[in-house]
N, CA, C and O atoms as CSV, one atom per row, in Angstrom:
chain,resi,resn,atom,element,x,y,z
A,1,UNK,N,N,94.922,80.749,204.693
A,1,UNK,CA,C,93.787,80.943,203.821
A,1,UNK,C,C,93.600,79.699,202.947
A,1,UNK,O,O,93.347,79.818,201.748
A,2,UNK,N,N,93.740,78.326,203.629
A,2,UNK,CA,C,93.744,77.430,202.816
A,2,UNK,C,C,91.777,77.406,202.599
A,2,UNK,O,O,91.425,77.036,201.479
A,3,UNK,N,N,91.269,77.567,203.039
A,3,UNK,CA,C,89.730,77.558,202.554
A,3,UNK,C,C,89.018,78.836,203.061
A,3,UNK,O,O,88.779,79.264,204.190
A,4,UNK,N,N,88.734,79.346,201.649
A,4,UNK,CA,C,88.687,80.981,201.799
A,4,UNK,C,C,87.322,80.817,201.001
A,4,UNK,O,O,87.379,81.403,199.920
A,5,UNK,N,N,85.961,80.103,201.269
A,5,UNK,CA,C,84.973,79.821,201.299
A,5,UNK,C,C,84.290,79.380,202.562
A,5,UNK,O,O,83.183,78.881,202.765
A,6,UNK,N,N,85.406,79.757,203.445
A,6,UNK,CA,C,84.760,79.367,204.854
A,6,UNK,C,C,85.300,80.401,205.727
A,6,UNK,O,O,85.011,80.418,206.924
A,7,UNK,N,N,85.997,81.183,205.242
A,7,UNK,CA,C,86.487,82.462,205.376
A,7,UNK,C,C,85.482,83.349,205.558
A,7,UNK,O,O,85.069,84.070,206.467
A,8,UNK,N,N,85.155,83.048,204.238
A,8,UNK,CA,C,83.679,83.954,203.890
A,8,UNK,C,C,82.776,83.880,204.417
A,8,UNK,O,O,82.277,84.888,204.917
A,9,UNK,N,N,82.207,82.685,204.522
A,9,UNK,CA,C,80.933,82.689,205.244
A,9,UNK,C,C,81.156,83.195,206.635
A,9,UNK,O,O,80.413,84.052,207.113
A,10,UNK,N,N,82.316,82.607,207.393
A,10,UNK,CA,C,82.136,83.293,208.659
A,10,UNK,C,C,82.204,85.041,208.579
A,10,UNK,O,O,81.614,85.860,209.283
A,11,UNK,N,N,82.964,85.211,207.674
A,11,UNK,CA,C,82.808,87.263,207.555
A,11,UNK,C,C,81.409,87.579,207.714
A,11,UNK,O,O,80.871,88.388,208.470
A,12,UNK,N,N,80.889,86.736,206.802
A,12,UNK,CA,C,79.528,86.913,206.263
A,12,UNK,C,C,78.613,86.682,207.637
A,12,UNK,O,O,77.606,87.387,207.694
A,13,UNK,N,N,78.794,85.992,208.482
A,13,UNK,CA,C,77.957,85.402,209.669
A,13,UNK,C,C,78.325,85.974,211.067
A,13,UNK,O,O,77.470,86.298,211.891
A,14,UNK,N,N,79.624,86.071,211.263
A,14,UNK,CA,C,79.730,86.791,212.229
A,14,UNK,C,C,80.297,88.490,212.496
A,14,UNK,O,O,80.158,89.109,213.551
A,15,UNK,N,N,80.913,88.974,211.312
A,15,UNK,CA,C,80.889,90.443,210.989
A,15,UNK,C,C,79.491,90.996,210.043
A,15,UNK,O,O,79.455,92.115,209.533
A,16,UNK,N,N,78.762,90.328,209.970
A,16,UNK,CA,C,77.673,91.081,209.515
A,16,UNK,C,C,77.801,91.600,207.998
A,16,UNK,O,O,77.273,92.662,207.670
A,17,UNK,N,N,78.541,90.788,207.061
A,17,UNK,CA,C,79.404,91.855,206.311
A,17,UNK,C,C,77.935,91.397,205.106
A,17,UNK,O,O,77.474,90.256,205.091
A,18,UNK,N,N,77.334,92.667,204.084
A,18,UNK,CA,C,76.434,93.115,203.930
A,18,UNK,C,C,76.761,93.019,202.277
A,18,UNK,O,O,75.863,93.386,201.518
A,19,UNK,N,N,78.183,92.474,201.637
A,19,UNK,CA,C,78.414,92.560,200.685
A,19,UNK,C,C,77.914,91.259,200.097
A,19,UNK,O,O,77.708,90.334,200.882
A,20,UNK,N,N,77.634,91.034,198.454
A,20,UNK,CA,C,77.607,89.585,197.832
A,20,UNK,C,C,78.651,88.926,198.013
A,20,UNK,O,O,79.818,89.294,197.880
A,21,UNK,N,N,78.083,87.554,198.440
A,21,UNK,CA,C,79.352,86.529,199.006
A,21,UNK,C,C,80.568,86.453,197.921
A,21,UNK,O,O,81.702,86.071,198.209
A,22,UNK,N,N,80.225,86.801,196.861
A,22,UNK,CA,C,81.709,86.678,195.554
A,22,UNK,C,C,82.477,87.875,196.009
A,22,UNK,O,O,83.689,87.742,195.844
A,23,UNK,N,N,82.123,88.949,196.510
A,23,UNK,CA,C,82.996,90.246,196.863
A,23,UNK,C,C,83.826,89.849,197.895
A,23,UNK,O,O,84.938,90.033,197.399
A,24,UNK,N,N,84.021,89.370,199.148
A,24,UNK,CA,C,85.115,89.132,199.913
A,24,UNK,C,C,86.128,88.398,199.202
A,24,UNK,O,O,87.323,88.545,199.462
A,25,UNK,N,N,85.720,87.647,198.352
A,25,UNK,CA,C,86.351,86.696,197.792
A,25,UNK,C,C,87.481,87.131,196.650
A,25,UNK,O,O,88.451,86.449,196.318
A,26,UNK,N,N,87.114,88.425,196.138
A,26,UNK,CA,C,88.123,89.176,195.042
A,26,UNK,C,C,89.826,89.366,195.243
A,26,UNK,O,O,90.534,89.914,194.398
A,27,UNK,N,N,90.238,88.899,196.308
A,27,UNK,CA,C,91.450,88.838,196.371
A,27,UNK,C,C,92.227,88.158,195.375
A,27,UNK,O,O,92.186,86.931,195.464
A,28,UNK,N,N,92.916,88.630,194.462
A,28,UNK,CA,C,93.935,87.911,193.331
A,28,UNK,C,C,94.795,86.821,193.930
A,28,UNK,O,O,95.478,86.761,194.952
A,29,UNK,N,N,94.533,85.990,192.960
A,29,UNK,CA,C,94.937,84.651,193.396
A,29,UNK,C,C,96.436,84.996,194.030
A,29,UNK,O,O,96.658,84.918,195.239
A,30,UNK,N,N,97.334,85.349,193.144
A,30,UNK,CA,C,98.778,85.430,193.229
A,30,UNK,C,C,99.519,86.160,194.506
A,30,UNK,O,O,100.669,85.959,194.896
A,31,UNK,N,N,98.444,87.149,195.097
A,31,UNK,CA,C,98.649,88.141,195.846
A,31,UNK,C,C,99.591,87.051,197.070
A,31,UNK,O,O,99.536,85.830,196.919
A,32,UNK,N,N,100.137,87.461,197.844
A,32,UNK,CA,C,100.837,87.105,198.953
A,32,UNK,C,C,100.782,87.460,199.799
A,32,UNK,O,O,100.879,88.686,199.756
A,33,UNK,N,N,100.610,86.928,201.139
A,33,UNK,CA,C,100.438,87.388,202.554
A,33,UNK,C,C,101.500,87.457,203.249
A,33,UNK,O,O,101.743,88.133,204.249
A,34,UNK,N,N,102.260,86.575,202.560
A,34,UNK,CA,C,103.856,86.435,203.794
A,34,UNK,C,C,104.150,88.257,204.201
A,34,UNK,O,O,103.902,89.095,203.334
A,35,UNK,N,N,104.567,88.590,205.278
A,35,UNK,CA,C,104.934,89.397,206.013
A,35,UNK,C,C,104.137,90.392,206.560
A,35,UNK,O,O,104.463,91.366,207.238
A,36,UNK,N,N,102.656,89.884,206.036
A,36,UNK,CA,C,101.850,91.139,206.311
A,36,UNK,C,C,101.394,91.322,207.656
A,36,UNK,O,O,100.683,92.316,207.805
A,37,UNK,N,N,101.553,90.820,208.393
A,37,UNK,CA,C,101.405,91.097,209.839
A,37,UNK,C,C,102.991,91.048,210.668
A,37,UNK,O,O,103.580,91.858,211.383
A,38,UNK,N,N,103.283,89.810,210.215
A,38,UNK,CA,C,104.631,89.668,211.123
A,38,UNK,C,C,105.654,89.379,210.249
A,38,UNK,O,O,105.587,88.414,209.487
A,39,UNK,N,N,106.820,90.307,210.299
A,39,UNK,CA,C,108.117,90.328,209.444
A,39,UNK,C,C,109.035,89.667,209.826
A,39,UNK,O,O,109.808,90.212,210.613
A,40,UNK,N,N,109.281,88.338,209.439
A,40,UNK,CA,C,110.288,87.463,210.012
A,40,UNK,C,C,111.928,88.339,210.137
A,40,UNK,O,O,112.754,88.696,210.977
A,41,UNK,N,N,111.670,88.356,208.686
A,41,UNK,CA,C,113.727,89.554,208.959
A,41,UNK,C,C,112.939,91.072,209.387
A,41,UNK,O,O,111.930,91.529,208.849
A,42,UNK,N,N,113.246,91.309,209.823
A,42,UNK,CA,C,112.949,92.884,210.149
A,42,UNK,C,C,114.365,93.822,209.575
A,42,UNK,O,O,115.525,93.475,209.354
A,43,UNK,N,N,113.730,95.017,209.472
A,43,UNK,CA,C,115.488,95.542,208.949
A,43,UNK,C,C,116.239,95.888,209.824
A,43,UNK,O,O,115.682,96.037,210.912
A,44,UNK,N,N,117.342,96.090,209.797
A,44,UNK,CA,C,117.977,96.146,210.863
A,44,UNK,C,C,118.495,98.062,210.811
A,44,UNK,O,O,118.810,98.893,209.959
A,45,UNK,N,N,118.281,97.972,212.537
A,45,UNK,CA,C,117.971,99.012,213.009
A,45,UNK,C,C,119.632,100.060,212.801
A,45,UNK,O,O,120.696,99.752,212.263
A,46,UNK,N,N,119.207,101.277,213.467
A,46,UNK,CA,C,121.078,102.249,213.599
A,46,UNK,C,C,121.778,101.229,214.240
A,46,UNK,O,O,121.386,100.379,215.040
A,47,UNK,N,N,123.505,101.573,213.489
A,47,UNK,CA,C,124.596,100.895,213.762
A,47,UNK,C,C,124.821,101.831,214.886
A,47,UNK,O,O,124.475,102.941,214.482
A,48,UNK,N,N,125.239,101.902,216.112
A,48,UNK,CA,C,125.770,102.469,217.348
A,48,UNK,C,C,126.967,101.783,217.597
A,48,UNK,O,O,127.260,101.666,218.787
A,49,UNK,N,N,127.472,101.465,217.050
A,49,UNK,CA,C,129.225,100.739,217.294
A,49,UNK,C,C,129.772,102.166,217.308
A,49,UNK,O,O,130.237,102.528,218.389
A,50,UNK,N,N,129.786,102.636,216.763
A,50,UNK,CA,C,130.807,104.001,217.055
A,50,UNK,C,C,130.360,104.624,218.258
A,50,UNK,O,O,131.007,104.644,219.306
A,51,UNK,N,N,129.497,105.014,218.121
A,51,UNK,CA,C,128.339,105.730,219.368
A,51,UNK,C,C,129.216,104.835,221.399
A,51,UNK,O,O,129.506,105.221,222.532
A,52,UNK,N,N,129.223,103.648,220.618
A,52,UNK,CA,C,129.778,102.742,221.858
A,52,UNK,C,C,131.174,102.838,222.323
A,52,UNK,O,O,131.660,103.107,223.422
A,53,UNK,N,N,131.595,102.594,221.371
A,53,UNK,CA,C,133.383,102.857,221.514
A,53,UNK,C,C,133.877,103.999,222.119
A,53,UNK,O,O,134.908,104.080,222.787
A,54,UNK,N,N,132.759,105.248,221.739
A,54,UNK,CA,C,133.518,106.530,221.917
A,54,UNK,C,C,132.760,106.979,223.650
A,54,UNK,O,O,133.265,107.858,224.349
A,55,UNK,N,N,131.353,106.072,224.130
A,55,UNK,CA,C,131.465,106.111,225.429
A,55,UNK,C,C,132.335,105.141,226.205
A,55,UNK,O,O,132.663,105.394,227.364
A,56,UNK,N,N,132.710,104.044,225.586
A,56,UNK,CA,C,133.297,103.639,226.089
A,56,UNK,C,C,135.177,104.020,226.640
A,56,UNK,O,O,135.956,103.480,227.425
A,57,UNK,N,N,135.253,105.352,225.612
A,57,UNK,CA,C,136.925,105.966,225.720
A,57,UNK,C,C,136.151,107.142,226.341
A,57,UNK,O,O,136.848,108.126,226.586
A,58,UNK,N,N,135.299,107.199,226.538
A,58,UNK,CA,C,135.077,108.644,227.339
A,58,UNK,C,C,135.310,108.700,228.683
A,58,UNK,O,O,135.152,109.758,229.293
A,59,UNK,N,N,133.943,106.483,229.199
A,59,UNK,CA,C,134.508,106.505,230.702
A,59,UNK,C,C,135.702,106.411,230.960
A,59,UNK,O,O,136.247,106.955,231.921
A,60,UNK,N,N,136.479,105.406,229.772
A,60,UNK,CA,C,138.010,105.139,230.144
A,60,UNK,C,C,139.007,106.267,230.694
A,60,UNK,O,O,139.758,106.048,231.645
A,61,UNK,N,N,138.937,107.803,229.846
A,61,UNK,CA,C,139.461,108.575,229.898
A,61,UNK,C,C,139.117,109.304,231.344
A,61,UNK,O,O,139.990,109.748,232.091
A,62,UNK,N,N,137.093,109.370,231.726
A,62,UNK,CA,C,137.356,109.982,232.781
A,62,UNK,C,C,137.816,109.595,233.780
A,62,UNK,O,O,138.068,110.450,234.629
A,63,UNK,N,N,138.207,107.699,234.184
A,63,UNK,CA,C,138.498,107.255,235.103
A,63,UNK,C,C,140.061,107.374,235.429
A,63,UNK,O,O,140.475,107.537,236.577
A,64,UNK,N,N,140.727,107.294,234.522
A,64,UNK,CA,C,142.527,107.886,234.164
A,64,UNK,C,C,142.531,109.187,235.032
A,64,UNK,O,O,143.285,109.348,235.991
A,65,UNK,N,N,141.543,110.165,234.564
A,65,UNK,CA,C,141.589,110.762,235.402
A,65,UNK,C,C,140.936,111.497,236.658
A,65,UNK,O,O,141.118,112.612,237.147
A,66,UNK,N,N,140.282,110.659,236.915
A,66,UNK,CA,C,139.644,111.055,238.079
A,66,UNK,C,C,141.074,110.295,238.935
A,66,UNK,O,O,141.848,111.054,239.518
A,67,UNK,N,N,141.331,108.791,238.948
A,67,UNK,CA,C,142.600,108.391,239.266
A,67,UNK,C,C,143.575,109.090,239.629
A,67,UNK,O,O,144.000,109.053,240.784
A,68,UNK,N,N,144.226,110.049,238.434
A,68,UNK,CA,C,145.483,111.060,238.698
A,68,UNK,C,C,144.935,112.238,239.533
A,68,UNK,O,O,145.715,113.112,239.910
A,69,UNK,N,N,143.859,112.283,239.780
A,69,UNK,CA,C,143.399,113.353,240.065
A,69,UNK,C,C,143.481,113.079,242.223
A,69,UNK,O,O,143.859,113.812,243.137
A,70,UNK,N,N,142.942,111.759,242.173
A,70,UNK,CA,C,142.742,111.240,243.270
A,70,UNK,C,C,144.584,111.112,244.278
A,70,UNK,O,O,144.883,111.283,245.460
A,71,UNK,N,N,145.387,110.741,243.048
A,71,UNK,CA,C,147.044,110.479,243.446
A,71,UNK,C,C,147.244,111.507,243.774
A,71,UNK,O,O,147.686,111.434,244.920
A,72,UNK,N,N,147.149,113.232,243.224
A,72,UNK,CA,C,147.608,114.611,243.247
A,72,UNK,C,C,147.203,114.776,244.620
A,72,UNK,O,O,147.950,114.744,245.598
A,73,UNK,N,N,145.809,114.977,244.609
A,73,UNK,CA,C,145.147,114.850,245.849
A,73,UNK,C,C,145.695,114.314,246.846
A,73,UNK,O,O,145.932,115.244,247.617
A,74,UNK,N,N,146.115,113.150,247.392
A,74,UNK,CA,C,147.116,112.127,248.594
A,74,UNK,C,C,148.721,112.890,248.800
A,74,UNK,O,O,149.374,113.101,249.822
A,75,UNK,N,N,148.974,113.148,247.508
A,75,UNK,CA,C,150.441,113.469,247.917
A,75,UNK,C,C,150.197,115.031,248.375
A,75,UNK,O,O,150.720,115.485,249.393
A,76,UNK,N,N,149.557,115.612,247.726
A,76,UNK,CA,C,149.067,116.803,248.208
A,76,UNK,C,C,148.868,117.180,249.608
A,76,UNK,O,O,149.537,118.117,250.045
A,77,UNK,N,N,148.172,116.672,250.244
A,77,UNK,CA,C,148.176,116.384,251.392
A,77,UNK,C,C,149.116,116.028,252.975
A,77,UNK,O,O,149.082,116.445,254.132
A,78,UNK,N,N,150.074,114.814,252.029
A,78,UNK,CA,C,150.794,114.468,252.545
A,78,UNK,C,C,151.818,115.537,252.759
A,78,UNK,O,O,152.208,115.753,253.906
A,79,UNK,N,N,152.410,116.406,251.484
A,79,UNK,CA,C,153.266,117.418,251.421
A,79,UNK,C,C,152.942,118.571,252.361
A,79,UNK,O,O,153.842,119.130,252.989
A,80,UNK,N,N,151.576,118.958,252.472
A,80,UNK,CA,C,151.166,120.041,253.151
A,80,UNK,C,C,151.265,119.170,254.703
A,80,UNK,O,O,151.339,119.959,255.645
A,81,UNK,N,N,151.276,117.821,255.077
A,81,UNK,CA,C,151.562,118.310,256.646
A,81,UNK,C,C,152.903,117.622,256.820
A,81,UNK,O,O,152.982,116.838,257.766
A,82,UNK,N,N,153.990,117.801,256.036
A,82,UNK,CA,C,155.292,117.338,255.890
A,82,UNK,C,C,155.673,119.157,256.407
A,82,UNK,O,O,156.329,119.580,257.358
A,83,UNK,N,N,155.126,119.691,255.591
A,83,UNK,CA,C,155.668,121.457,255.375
A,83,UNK,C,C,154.707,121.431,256.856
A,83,UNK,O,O,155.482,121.239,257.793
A,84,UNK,N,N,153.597,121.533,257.230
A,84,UNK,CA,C,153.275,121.826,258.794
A,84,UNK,C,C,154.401,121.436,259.794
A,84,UNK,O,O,154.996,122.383,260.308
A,85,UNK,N,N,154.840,119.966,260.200
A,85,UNK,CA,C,156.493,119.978,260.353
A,85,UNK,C,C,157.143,120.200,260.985
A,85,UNK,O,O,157.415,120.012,262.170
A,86,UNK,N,N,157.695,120.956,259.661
A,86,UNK,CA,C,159.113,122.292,259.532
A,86,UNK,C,C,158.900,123.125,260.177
A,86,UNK,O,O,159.680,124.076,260.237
């Protein structure tokens, strides 16, 4: 908004705008624009670190045991045609 007399006129010329040219212009000097469209820091969003860790010990845990589960399974097997056999 470094020339906000040319601001105006174009409001004025190409939005049709219907007000006295001093009325667009009422914006207080001091006012500030920084962030009003685009927020350089944005805030920062939910922490999910916990949320992570605890899927991450969930797969850990189900793979432990799907694992032991998979070993039971083999010897299992093996035992039942050890006992066929006999």
């Amino acid at each position: 908004m470094n020339h906000p007399d040319e601001v105006i006129g174009l409001m004025v010329w190409k939005c049709g705008v219907e007000k006295p040219r001093a009325h667009p212009g009422l914006i207080d000097p001091v006012f500030s624009m920084d962030g009003f469209i685009d927020n350089p820091e944005p805030e920062p969003g939910p922490d999910y670190t916990l949320l992570k860790q605890g899927v991450v010990l969930l797969v850990a845990v189900l793979l432990l045991l799907t694992g032991g589960a998979l070993v039971l399974f083999i010897y299992n097997r093996k035992l039942a045609a050890e006992i066929e056999e006999r």
